[in-house]
BATI-77306 format. One record per residue (C-alpha): residue in three letters; x, y, z. Coordinates in steps of 0.02 Angstrom, whole numbers, plus 50000, padded with zeros to 5 digits. Layout:
REM residues N
<rec resn="ALA" c1="X" c2="Y" c3="Z"/>
...
REM end
This chain:
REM residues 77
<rec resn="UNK" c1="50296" c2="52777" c3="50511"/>
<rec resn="UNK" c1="50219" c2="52929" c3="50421"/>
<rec resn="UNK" c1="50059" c2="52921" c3="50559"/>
<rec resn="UNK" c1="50214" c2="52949" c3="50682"/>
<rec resn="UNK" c1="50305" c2="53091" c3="50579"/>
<rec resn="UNK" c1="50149" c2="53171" c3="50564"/>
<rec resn="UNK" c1="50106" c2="53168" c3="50746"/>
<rec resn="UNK" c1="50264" c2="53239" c3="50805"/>
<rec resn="UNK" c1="50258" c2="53353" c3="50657"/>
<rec resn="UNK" c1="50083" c2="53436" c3="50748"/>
<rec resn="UNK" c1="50155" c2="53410" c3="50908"/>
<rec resn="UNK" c1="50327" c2="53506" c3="50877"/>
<rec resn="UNK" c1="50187" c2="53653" c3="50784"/>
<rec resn="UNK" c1="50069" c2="53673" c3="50906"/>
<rec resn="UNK" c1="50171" c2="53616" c3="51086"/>
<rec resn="UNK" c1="50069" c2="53464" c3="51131"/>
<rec resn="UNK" c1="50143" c2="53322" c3="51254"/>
<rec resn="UNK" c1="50173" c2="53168" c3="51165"/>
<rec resn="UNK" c1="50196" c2="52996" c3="51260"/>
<rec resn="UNK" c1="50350" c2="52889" c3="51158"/>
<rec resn="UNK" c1="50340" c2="52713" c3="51175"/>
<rec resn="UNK" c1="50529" c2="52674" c3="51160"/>
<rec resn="UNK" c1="50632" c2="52498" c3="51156"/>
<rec resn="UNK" c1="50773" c2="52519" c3="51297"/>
<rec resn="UNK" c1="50876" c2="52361" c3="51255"/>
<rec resn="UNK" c1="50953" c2="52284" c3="51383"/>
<rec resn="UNK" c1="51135" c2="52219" c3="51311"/>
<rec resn="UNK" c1="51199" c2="52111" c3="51460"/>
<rec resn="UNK" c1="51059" c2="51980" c3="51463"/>
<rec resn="UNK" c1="51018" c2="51892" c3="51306"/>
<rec resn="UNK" c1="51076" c2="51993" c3="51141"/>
<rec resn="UNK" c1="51048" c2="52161" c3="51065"/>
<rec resn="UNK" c1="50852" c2="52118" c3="51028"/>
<rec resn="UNK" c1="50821" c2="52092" c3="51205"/>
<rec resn="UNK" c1="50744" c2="52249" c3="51306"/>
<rec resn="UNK" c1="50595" c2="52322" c3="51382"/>
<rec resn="UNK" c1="50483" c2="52455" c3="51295"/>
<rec resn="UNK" c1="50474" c2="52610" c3="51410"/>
<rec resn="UNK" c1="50345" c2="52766" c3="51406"/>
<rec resn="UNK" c1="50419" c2="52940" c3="51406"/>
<rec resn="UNK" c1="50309" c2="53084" c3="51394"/>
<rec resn="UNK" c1="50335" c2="53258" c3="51361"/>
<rec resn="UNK" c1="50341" c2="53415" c3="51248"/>
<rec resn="UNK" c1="50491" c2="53390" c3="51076"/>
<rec resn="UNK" c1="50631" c2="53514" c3="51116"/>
<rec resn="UNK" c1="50747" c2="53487" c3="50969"/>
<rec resn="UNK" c1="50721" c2="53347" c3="50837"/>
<rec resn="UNK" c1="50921" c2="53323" c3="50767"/>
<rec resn="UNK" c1="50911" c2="53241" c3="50608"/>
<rec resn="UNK" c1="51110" c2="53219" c3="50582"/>
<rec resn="UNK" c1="51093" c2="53117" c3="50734"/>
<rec resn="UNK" c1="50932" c2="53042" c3="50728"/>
<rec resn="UNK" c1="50889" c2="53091" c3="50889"/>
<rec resn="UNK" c1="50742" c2="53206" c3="50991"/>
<rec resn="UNK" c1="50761" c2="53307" c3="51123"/>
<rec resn="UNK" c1="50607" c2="53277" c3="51244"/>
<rec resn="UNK" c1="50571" c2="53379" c3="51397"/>
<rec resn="UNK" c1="50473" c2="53300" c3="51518"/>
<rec resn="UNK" c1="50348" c2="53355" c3="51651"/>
<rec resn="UNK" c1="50496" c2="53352" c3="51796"/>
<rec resn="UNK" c1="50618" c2="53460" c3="51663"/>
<rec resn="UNK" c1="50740" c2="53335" c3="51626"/>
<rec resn="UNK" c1="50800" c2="53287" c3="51465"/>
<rec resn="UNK" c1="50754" c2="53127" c3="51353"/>
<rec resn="UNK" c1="50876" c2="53088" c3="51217"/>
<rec resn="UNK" c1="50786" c2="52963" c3="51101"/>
<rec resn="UNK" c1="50839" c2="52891" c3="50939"/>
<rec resn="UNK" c1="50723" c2="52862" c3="50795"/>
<rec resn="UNK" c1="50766" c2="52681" c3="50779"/>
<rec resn="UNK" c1="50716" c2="52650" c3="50959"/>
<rec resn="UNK" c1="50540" c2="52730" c3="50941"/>
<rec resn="UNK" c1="50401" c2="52599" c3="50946"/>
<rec resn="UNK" c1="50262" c2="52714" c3="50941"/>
<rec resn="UNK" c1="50221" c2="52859" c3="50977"/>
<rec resn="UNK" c1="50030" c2="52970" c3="51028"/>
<rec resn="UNK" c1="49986" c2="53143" c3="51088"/>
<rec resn="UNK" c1="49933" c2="53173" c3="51275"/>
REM end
């Protein structure tokens, strides 16, 4: 967890893409534990910490909305 606060710490800094690894679960199949991890990359916007959420802007300009909890892992481009 702190390698991934500090990554997004230098990426929110200096600018730099990140690619998210994120758990998207999928509710109607088997439970709340079953999903699919998804990749979104892009430059932080806004991190919201009374939400727990980032804002990520990706390369086509649309907006990600991803909570902490979901983040898996998380690298810079």
């Amino acid at each position: 967890i702190e390698d991934m606060e500090m990554i997004i710490s230098e990426a929110m800094e200096f600018n730099n893409p990140v690619r998210f690894s994120v758990f998207k679960p999928l509710p109607l199949l088997n439970g709340p534990e079953t999903g699919e991890i998804i990749q979104i990359e892009g430059h932080i916007h806004y991190i919201n910490q009374l939400q727990k959420t980032l804002h990520v802007v990706d390369s086509k300009g649309d907006s990600n909305f991803i909570k902490f909890k979901d983040i898996v892992g998380v690298e810079m481009k």
